[in-house]
N, C-alpha and C positions, 0 to 999 in steps of 0.2 A: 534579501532576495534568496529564495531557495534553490542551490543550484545542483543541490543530489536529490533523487526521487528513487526510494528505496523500496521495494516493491516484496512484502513479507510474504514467504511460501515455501513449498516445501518441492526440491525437484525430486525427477519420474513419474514416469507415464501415470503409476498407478495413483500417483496425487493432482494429475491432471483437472479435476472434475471438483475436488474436496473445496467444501466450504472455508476450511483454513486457506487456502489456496484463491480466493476472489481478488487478491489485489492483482496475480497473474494474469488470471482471467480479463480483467481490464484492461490492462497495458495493452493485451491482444487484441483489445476493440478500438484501442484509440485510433484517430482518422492517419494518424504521421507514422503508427507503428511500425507500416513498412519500411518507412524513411533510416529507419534505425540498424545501426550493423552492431551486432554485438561479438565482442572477445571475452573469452574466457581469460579470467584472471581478476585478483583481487577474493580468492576464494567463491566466484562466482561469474555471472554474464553482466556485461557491462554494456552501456551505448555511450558516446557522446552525440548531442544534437547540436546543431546550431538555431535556438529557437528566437523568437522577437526579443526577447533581453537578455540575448548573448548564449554562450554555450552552457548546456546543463549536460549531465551525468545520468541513465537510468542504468538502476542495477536488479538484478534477479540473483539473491541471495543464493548459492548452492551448497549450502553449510545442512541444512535443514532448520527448522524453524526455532528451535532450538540455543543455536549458535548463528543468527543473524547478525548479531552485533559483530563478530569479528568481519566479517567479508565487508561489513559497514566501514568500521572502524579502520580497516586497512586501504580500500578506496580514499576516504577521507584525508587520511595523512598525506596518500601519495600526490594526490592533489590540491593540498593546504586546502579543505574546505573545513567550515567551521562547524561550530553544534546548531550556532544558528540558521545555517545551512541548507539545512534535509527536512526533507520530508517524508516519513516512514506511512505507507500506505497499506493496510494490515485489515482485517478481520474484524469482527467487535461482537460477543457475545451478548452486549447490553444494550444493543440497540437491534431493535425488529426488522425482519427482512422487510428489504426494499427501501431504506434510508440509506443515506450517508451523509457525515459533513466533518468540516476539517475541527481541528481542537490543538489547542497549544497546549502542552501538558497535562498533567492530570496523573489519575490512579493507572493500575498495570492492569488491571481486573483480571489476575490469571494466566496472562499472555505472554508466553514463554518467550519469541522473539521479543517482545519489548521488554521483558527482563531481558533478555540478553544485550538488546541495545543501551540502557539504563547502566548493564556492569560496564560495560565498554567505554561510554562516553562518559561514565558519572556524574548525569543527570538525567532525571526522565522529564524536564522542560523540555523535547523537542516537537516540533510541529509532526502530525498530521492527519492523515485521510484515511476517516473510517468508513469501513459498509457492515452496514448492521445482518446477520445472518442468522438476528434472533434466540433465544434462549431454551435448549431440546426439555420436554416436562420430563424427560429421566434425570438421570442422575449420572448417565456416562457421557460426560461431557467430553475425554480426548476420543471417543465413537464418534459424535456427532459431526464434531468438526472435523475427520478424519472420513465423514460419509459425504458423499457425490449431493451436488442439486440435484433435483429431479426434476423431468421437464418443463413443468413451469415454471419453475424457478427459473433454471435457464433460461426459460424466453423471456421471463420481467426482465431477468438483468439484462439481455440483449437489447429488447425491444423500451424498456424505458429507465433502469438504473444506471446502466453504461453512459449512456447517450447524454444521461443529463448530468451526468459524475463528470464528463470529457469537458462539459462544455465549464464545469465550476472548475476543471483540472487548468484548462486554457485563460480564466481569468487569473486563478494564483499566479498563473506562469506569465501573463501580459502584465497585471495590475498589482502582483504582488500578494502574497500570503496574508497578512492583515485585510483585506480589501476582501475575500474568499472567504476568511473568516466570520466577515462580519455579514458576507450575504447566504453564504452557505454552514451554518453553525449546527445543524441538523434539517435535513430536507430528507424527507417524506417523497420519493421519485414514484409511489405507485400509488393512485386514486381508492 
């Protein structure tokens, strides 16, 4: 059961909008977001919920993206939660805007907080939740992901990548990450 949901990004205002910054932007759409009180500490903002299978953990790393793993790795301990655990919900340059789906493991593909979670926990087998934000045809790749949606993007992801991310987010959290896995493995949320 995963009971941390670690939400990769970078704070301040001026990373508000950035495409590295989409797993934030989600957390913000979910229906219970308000439900959430967060404290700072653990190197970052934290909630606990009380959801359908029991109490979970959401964090908002404030390390910068960089050093996500420690503000991880330091949550984790203080609440004996394990590697099998968490759920790291991050960015993903190799999948096209308007996807997302969960994945157990796999390569770093460049992804500075998931190196940084990989040195921390010394393994990169952990679970999670990608949104594809597509691959820029330059060649300055920390620009790209360091540049705002633009407005439509924003409204796919309001009007149909959020909404259907929430609802795959609420079966991991009813029926368990396996079960998410196997229905949400890559989805395509835009026509």
């Amino acid at each position: 059961m995963v009971r941390l949901y670690a939400f990769l990004g970078n704070h301040g205002r001026e990373h508000r909008g950035n495409r590295h910054n989409v797993a934030w932007q989600f957390l913000e759409s979910l229906p219970f977001y308000g439900e959430l009180r967060f404290d700072r500490k653990f190197k970052g903002r934290f909630a606990q919920w009380e959801g359908p299978a029991g109490r979970l953990y959401f964090l908002l790393p404030e390390t910068y993206m960089n050093l996500s793993g420690d503000s991880v790795a330091e949550l984790m301990r203080f609440f004996q939660i394990a590697d099998d655990e968490i759920l790291a919900v991050h960015d993903e340059l190799e999948l096209p805007f308007g996807t997302f789906g969960f994945k157990l493991g796999g390569g770093l593909g460049g992804h500075n907080g998931l190196r940084s979670l990989e040195a921390r926990l010394g393994t990169r087998d952990f679970r999670r939740l990608r949104f594809g934000i597509g691959r820029p045809a330059h060649a300055d790749i920390a620009g790209y992901v360091l540049s705002d949606f633009d407005p439509a993007e924003r409204e796919s992801l309001a009007c149909a990548v959020f909404p259907k991310a929430a609802a795959a987010l609420d079966l991991c959290i009813r029926d368990g990450f396996d079960e998410a896995l196997k229905r949400f493995p890559k989805t395509k949320a835009l026509d």
